[in-house]
Biopython code that builds the backbone (N, CA, C, O; Angstrom):
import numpy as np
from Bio.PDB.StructureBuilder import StructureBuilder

atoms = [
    (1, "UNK", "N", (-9.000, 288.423, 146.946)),
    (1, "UNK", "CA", (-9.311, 287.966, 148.298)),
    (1, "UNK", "C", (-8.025, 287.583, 149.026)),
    (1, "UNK", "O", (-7.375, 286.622, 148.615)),
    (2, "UNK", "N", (-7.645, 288.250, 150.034)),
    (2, "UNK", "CA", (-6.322, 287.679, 151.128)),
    (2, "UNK", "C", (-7.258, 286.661, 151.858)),
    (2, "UNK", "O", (-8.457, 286.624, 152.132)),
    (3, "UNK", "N", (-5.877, 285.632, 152.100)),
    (3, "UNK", "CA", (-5.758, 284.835, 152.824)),
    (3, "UNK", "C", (-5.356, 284.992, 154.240)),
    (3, "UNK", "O", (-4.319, 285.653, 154.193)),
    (4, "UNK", "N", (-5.643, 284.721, 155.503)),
    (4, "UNK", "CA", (-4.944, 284.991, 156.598)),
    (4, "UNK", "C", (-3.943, 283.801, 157.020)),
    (4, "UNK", "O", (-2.754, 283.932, 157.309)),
    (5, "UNK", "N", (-4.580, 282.792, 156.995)),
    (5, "UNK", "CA", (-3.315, 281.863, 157.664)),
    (5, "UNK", "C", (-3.207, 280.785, 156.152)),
    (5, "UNK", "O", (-3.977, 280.975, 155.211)),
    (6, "UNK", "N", (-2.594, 280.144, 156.138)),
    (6, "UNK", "CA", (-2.086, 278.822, 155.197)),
    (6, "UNK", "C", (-2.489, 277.603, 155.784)),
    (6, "UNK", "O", (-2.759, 277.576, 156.985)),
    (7, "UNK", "N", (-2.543, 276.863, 155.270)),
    (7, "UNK", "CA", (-3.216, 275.267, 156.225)),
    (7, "UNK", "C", (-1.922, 275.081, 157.064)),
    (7, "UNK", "O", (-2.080, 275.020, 158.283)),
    (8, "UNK", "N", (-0.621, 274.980, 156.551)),
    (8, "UNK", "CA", (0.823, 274.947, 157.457)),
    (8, "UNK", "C", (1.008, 275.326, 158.893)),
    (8, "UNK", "O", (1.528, 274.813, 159.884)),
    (9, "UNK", "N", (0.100, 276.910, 158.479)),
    (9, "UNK", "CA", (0.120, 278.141, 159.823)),
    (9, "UNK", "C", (-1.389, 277.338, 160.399)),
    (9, "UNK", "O", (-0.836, 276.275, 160.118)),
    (10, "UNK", "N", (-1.839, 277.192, 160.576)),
    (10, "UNK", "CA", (-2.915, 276.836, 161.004)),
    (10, "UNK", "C", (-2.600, 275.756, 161.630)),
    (10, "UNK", "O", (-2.499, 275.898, 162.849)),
    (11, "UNK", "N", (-2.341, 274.358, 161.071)),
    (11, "UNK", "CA", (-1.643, 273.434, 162.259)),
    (11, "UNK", "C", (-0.380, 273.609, 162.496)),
    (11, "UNK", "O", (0.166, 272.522, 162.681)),
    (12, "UNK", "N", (0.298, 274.452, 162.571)),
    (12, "UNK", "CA", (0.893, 274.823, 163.594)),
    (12, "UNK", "C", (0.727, 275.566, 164.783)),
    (12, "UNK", "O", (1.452, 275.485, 165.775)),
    (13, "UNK", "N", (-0.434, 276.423, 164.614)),
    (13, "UNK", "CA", (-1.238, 276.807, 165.755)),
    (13, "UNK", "C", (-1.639, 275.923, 166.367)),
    (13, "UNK", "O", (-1.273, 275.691, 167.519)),
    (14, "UNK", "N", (-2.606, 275.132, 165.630)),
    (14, "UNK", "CA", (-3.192, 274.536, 166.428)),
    (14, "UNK", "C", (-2.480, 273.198, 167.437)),
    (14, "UNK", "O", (-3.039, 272.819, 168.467)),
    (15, "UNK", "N", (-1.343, 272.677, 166.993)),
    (15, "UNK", "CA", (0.104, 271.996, 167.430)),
    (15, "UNK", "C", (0.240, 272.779, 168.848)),
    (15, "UNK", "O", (0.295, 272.284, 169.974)),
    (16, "UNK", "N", (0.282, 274.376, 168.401)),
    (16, "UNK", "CA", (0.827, 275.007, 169.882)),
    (16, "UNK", "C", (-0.240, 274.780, 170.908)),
    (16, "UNK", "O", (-0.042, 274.203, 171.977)),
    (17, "UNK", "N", (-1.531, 275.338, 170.459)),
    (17, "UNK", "CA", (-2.737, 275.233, 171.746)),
    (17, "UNK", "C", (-2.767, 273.357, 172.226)),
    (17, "UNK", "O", (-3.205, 273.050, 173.335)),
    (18, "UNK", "N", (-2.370, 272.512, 171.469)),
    (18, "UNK", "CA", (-2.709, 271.469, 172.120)),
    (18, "UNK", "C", (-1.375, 271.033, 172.923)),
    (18, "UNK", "O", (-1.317, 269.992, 173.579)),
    (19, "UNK", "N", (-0.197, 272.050, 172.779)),
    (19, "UNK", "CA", (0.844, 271.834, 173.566)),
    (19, "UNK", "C", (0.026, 272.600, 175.037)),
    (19, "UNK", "O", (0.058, 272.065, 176.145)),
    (20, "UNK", "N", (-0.351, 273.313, 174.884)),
    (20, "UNK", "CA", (-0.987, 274.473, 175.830)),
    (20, "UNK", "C", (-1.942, 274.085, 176.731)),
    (20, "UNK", "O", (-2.156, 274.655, 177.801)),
    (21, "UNK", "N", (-2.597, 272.997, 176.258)),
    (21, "UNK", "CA", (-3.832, 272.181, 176.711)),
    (21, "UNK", "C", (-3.973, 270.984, 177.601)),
    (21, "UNK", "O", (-4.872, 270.483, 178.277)),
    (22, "UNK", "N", (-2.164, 270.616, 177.204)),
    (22, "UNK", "CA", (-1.316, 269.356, 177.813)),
    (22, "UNK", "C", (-2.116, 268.268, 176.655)),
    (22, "UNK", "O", (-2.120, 267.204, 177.273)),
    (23, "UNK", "N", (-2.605, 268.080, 175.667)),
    (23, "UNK", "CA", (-2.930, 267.167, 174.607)),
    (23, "UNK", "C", (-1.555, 266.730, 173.667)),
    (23, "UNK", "O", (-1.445, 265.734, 172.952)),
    (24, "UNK", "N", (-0.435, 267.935, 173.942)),
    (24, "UNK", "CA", (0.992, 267.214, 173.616)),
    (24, "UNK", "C", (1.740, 267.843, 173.686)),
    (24, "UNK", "O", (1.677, 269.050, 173.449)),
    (25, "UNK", "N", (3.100, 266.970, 174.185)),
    (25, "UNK", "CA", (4.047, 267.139, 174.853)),
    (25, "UNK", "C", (5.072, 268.362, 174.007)),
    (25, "UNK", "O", (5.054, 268.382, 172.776)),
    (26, "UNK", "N", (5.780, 269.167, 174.647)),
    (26, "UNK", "CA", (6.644, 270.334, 174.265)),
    (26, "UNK", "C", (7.325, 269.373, 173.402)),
    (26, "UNK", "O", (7.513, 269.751, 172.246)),
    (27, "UNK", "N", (7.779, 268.076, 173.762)),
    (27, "UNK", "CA", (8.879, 267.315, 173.340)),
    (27, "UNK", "C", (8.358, 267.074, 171.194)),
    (27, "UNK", "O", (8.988, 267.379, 170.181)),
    (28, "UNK", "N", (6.819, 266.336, 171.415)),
    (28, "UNK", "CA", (6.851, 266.393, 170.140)),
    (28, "UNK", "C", (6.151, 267.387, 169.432)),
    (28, "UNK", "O", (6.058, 267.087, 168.242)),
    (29, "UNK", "N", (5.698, 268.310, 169.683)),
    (29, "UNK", "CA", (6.003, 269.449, 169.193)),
    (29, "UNK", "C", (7.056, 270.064, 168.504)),
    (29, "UNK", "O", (6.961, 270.472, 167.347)),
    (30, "UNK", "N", (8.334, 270.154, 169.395)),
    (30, "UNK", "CA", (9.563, 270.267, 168.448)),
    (30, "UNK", "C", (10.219, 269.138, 167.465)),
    (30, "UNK", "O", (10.926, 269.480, 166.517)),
    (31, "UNK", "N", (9.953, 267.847, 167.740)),
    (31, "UNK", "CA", (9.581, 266.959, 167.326)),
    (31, "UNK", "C", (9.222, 266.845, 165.635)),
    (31, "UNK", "O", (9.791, 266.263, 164.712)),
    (32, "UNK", "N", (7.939, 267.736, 165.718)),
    (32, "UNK", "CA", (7.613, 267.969, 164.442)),
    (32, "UNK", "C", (8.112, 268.958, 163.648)),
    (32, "UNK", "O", (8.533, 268.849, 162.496)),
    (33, "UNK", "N", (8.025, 270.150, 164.490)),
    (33, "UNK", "CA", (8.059, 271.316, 163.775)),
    (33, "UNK", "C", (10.039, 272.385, 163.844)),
    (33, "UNK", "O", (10.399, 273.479, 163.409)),
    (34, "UNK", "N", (10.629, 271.463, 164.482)),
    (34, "UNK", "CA", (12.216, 271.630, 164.346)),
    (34, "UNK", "C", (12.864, 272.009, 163.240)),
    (34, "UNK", "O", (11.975, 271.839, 162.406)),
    (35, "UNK", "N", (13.727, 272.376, 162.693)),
    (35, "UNK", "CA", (14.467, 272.378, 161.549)),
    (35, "UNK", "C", (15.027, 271.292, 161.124)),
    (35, "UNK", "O", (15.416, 270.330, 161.786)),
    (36, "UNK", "N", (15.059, 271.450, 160.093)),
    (36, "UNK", "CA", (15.502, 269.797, 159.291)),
    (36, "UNK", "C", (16.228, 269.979, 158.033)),
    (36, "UNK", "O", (16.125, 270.961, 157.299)),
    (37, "UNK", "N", (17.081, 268.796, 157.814)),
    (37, "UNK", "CA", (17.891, 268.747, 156.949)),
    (37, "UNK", "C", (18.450, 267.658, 156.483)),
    (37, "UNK", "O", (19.483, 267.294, 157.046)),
    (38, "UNK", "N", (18.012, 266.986, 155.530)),
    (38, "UNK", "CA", (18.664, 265.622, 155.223)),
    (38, "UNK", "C", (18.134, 264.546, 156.230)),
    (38, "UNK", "O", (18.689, 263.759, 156.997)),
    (39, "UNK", "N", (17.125, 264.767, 155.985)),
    (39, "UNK", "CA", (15.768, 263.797, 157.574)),
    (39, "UNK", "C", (16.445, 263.838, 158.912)),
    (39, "UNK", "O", (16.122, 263.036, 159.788)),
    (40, "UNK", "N", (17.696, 265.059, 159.163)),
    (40, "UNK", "CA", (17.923, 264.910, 160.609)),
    (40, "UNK", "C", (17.711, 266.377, 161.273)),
    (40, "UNK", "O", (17.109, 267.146, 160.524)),
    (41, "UNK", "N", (17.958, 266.732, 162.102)),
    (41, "UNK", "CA", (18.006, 268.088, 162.657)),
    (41, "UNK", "C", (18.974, 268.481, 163.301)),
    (41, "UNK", "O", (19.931, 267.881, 163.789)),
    (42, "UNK", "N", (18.594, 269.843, 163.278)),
    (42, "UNK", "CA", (20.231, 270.972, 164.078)),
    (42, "UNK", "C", (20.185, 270.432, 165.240)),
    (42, "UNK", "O", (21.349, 270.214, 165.578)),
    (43, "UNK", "N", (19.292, 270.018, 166.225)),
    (43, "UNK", "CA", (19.825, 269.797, 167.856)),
    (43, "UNK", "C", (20.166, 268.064, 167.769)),
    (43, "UNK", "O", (20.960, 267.754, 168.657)),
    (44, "UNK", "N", (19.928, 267.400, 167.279)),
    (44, "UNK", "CA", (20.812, 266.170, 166.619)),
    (44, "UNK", "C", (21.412, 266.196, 166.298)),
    (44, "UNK", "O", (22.174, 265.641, 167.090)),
    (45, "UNK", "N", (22.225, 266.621, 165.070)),
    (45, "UNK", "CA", (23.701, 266.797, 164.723)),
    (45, "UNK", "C", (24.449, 267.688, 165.516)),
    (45, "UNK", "O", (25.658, 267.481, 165.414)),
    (46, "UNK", "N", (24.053, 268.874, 166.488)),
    (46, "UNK", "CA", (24.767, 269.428, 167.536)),
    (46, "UNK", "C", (25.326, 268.770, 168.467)),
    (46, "UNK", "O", (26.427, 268.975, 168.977)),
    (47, "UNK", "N", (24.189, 267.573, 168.811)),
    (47, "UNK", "CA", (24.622, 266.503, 169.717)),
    (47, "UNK", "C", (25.695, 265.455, 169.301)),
    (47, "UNK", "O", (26.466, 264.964, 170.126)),
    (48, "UNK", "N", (25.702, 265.177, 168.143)),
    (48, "UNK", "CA", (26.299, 264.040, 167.325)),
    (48, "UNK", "C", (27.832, 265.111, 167.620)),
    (48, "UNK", "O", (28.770, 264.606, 168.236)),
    (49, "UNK", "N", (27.910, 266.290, 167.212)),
    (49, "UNK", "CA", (29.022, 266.978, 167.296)),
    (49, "UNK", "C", (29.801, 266.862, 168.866)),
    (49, "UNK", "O", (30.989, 266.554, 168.968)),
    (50, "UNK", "N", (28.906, 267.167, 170.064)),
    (50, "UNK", "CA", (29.213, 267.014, 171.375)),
    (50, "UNK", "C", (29.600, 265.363, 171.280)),
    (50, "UNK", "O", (30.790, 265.051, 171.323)),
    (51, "UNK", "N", (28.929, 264.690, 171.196)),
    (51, "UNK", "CA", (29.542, 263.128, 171.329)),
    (51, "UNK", "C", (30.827, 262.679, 170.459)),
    (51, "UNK", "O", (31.516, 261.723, 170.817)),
    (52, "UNK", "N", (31.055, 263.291, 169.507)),
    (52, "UNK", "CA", (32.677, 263.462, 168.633)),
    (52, "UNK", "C", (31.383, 262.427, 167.729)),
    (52, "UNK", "O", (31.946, 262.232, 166.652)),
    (53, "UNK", "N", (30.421, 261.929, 167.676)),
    (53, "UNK", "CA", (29.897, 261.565, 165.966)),
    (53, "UNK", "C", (30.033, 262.408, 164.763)),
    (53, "UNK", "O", (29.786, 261.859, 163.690)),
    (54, "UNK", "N", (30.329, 263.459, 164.759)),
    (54, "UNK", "CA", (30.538, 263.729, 163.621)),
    (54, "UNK", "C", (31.621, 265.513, 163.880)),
    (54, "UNK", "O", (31.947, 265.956, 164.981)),
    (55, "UNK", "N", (31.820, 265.921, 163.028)),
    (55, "UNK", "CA", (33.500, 266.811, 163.305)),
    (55, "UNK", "C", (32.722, 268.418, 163.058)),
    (55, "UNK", "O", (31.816, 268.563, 162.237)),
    (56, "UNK", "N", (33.179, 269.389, 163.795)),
    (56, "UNK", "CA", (32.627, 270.551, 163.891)),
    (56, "UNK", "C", (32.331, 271.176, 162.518)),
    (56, "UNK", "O", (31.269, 271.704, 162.189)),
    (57, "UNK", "N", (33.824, 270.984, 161.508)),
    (57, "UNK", "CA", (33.809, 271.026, 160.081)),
    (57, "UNK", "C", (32.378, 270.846, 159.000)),
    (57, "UNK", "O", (31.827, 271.496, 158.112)),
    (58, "UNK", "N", (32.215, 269.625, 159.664)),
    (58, "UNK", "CA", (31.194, 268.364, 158.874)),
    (58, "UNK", "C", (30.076, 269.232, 159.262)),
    (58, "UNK", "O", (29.459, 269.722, 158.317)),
    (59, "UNK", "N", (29.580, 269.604, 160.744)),
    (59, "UNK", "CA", (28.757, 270.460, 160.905)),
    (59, "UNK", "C", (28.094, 272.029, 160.252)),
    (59, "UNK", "O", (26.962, 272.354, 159.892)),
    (60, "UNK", "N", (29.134, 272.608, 160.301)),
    (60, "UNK", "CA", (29.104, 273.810, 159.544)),
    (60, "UNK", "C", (29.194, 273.433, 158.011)),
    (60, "UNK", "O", (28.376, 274.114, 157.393)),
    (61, "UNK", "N", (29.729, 272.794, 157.390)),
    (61, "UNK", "CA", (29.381, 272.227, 156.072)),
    (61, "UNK", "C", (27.479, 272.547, 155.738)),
    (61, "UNK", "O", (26.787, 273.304, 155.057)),
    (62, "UNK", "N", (27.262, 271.157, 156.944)),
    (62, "UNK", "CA", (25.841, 270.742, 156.522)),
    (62, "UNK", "C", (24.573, 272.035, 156.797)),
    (62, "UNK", "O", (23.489, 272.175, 156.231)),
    (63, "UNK", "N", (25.260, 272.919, 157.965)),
    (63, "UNK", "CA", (24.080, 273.827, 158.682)),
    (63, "UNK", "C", (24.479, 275.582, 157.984)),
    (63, "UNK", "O", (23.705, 276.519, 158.178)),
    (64, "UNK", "N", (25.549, 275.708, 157.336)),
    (64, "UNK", "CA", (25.881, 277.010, 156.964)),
    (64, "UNK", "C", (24.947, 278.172, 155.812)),
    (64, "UNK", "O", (25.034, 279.396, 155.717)),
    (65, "UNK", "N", (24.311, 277.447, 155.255)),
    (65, "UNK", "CA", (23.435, 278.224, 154.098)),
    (65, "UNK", "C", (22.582, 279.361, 155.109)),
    (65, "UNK", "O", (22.263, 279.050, 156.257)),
    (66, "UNK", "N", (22.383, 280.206, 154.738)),
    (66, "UNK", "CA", (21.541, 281.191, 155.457)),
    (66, "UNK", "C", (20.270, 280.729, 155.966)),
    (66, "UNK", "O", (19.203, 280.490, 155.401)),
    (67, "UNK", "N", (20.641, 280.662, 157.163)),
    (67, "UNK", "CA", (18.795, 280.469, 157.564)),
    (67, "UNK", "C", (18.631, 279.151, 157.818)),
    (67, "UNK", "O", (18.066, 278.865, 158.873)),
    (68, "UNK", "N", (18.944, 278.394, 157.196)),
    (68, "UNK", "CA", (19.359, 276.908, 157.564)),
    (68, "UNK", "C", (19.352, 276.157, 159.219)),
    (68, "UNK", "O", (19.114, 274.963, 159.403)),
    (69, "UNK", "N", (19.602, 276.949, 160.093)),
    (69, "UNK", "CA", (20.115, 276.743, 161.318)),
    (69, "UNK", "C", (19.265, 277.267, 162.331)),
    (69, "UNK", "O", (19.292, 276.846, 163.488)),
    (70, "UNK", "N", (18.306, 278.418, 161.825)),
    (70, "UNK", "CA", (17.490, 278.885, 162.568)),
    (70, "UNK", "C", (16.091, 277.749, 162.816)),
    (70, "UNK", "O", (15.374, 277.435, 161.866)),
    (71, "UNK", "N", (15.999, 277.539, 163.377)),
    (71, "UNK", "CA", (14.569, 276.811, 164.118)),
    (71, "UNK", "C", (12.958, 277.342, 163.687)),
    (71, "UNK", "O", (12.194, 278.261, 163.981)),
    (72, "UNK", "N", (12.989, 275.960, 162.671)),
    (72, "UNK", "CA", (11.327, 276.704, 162.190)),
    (72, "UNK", "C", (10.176, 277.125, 162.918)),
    (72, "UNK", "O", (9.221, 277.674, 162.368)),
    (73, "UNK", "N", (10.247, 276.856, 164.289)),
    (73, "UNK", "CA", (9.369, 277.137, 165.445)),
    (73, "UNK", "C", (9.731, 278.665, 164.766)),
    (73, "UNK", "O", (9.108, 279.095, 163.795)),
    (74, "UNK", "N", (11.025, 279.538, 165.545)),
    (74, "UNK", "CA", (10.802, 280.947, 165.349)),
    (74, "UNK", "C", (10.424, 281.373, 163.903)),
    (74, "UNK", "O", (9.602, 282.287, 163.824)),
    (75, "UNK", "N", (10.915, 280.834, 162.728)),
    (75, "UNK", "CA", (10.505, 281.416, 161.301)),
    (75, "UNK", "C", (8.881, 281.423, 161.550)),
    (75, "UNK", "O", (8.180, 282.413, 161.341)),
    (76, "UNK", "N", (8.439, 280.268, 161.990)),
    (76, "UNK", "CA", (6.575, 280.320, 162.297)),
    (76, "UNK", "C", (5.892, 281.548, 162.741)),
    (76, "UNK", "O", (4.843, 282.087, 162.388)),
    (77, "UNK", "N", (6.924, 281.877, 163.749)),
    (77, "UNK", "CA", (6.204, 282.668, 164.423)),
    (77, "UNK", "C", (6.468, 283.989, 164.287)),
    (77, "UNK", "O", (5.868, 284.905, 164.851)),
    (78, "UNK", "N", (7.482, 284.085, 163.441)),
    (78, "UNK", "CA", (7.609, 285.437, 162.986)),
    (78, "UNK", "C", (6.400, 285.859, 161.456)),
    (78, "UNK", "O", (5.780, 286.902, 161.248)),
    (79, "UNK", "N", (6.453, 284.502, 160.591)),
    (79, "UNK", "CA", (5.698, 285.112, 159.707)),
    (79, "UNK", "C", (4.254, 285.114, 160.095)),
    (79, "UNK", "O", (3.491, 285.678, 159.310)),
    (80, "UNK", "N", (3.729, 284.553, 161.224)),
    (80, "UNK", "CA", (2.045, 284.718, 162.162)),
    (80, "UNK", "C", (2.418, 286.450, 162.418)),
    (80, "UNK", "O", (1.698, 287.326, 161.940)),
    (81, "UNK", "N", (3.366, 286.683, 163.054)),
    (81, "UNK", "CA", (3.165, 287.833, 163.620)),
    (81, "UNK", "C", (3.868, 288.767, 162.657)),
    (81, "UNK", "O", (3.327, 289.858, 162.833)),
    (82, "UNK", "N", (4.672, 288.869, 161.859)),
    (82, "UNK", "CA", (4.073, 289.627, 160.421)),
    (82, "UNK", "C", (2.511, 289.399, 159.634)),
    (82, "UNK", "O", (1.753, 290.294, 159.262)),
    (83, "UNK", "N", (2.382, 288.429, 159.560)),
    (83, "UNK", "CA", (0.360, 288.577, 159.067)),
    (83, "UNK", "C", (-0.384, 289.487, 159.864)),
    (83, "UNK", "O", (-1.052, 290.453, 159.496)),
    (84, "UNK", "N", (-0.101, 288.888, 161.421)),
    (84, "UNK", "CA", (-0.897, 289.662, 162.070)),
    (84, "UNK", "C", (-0.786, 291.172, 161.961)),
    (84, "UNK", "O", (-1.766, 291.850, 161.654)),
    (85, "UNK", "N", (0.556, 291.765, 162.242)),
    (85, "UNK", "CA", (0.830, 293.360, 161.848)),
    (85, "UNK", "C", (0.186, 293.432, 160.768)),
    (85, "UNK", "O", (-0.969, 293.857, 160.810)),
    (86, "UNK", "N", (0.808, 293.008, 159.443)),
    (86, "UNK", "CA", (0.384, 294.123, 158.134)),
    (86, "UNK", "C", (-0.821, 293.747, 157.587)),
    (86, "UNK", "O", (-1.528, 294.618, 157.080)),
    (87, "UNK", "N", (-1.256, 292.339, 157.608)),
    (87, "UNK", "CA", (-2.397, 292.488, 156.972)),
    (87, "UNK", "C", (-3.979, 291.892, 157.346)),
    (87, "UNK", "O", (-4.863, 291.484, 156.593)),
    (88, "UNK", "N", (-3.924, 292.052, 159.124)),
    (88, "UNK", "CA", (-5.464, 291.704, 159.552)),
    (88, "UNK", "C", (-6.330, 292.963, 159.524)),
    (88, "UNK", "O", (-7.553, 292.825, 159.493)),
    (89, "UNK", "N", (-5.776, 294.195, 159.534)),
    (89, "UNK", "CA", (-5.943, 295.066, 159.893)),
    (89, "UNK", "C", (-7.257, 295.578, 158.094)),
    (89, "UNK", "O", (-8.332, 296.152, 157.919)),
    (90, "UNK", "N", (-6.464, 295.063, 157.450)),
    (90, "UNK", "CA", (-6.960, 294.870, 155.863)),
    (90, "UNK", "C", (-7.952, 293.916, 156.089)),
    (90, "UNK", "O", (-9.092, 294.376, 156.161)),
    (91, "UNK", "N", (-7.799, 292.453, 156.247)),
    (91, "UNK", "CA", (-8.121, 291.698, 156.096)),
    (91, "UNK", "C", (-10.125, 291.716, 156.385)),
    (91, "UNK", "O", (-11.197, 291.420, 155.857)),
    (92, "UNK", "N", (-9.346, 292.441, 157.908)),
    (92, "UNK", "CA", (-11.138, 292.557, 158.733)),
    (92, "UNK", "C", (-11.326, 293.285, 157.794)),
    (92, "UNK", "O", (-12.033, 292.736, 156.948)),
    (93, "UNK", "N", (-10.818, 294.942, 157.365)),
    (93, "UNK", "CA", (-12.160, 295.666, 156.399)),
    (93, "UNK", "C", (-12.557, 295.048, 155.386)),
    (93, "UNK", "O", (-13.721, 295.384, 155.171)),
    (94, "UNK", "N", (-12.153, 294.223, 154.553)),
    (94, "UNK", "CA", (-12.609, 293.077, 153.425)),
    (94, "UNK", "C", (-13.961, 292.364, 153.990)),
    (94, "UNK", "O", (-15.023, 292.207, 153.389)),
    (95, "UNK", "N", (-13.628, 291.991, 155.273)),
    (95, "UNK", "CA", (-14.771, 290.945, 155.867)),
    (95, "UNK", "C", (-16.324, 291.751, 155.877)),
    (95, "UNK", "O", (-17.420, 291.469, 155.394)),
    (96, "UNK", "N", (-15.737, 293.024, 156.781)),
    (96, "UNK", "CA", (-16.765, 293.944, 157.047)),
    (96, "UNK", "C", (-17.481, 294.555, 155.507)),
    (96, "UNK", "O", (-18.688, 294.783, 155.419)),
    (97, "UNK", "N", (-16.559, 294.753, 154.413)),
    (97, "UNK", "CA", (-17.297, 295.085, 153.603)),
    (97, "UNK", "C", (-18.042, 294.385, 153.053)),
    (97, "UNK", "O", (-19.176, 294.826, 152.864)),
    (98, "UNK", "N", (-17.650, 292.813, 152.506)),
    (98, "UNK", "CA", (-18.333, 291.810, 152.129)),
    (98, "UNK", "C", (-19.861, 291.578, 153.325)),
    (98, "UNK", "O", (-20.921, 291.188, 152.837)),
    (99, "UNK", "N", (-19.783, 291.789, 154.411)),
    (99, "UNK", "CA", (-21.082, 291.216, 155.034)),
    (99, "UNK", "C", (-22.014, 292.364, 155.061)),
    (99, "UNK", "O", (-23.227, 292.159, 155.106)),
    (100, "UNK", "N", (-21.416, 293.816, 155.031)),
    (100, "UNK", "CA", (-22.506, 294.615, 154.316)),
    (100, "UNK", "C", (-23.002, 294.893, 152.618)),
    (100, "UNK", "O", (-23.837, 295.593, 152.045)),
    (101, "UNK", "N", (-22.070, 294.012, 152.276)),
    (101, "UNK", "CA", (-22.763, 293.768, 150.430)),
    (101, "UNK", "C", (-23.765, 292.822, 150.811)),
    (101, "UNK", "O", (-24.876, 292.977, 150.305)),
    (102, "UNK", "N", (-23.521, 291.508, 151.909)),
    (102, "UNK", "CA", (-24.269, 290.378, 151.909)),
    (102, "UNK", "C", (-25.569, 291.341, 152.712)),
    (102, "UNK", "O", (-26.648, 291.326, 152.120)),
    (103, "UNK", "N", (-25.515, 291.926, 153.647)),
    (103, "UNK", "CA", (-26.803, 292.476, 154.255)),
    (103, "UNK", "C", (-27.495, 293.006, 153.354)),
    (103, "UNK", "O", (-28.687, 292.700, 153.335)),
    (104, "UNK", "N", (-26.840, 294.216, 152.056)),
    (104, "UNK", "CA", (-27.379, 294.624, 151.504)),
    (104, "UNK", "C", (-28.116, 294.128, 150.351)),
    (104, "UNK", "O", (-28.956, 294.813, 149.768)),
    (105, "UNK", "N", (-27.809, 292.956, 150.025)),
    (105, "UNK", "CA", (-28.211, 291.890, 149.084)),
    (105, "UNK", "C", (-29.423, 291.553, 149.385)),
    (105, "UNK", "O", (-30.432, 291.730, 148.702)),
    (106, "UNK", "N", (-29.276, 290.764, 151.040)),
    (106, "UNK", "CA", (-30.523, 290.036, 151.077)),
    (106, "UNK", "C", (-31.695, 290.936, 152.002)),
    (106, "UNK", "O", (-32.797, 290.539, 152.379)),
    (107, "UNK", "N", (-31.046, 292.296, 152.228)),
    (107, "UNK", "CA", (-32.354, 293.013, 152.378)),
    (107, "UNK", "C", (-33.189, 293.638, 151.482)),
    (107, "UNK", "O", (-34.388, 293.907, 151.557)),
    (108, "UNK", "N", (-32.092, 293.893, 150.327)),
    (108, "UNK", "CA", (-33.029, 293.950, 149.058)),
    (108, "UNK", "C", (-34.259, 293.156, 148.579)),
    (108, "UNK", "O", (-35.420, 293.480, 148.327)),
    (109, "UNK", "N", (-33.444, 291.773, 148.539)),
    (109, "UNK", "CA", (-34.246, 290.244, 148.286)),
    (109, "UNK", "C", (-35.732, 290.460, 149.257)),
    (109, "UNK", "O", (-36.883, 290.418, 148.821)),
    (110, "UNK", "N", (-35.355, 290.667, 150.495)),
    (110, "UNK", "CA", (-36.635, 290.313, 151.840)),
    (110, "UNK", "C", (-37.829, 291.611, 150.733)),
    (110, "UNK", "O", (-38.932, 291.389, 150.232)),
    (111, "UNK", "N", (-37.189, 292.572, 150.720)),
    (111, "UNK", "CA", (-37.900, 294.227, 150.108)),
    (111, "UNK", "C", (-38.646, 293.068, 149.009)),
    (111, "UNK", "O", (-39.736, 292.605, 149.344)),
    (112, "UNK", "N", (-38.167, 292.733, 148.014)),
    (112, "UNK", "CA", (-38.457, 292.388, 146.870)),
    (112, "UNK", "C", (-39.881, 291.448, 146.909)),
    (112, "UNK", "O", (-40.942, 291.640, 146.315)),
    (113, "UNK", "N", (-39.483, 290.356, 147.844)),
    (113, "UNK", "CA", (-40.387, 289.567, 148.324)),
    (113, "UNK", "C", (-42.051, 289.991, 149.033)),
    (113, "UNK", "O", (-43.125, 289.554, 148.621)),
    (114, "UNK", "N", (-41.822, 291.036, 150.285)),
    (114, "UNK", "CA", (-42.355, 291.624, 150.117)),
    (114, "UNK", "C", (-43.186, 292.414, 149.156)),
    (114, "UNK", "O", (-44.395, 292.183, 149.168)),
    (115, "UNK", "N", (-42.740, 293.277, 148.357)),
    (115, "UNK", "CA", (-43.195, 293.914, 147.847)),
    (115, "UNK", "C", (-44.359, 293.110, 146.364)),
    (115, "UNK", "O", (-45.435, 293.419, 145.852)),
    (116, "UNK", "N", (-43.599, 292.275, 146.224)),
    (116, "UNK", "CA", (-44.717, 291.024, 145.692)),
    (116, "UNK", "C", (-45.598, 289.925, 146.114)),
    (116, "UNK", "O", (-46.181, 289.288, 145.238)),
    (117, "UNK", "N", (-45.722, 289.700, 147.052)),
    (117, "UNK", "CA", (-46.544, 289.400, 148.022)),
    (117, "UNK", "C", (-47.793, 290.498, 148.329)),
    (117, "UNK", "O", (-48.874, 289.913, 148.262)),
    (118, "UNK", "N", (-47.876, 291.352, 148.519)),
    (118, "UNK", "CA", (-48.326, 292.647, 148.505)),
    (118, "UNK", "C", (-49.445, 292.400, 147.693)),
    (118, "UNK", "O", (-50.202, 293.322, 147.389)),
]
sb = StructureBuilder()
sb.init_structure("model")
sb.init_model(0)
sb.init_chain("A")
sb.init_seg("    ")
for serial, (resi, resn, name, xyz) in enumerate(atoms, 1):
    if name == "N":
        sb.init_residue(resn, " ", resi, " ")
    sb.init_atom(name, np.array(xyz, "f"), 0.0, 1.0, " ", f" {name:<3s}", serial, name[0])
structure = sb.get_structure()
């Protein structure tokens, strides 16, 4: 059985529609779902860098590992819209087949009933 979304992907959707809804602000939205590192984040220590708190060095130290630096907003939304490409397309014929096993199940059952009743 595939899965389509993860509980993760899921409130994070649902994070976006209530940004969408005005139920919350763009601000904590990124808020939550920002990149992080050592309980702080890339547009915080970017800033800390602009204010001379901490040294460009010190920066690239902490943010250099691959991927590290990119903003989990876009990683989100790239792996939603990889699910969506490769595998809804699967996903629905699974659904569709399962609810014609289930039709075919319980029209058997109704037949059966019938037919003993009779």
């Amino acid at each position: 059985m595939l899965y389509i979304l993860t509980r993760r992907e899921i409130e994070f959707i649902e994070d976006w529609l209530k940004v969408q809804q005005g139920e919350m602000s763009l601000e904590e939205f990124f808020e939550k779902w920002g990149s992080k590192k050592d309980s702080t984040k890339v547009l915080e220590d970017f800033e800390k860098v602009k204010a001379g708190e901490m040294t460009l060095e010190d920066f690239r130290r902490k943010w250099r590992r691959k991927g590290d630096w990119k903003c989990y907003v876009r990683v989100m939304r790239h792996r939603l819209d990889k699910k969506r490409k490769k595998n809804l397309r699967k996903i629905l014929n699974e659904i569709k087949e399962e609810i014609r096993l289930l039709e075919e199940f319980f029209l058997l059952r109704t037949l059966a009933l019938k037919t003993i009743s009779i």
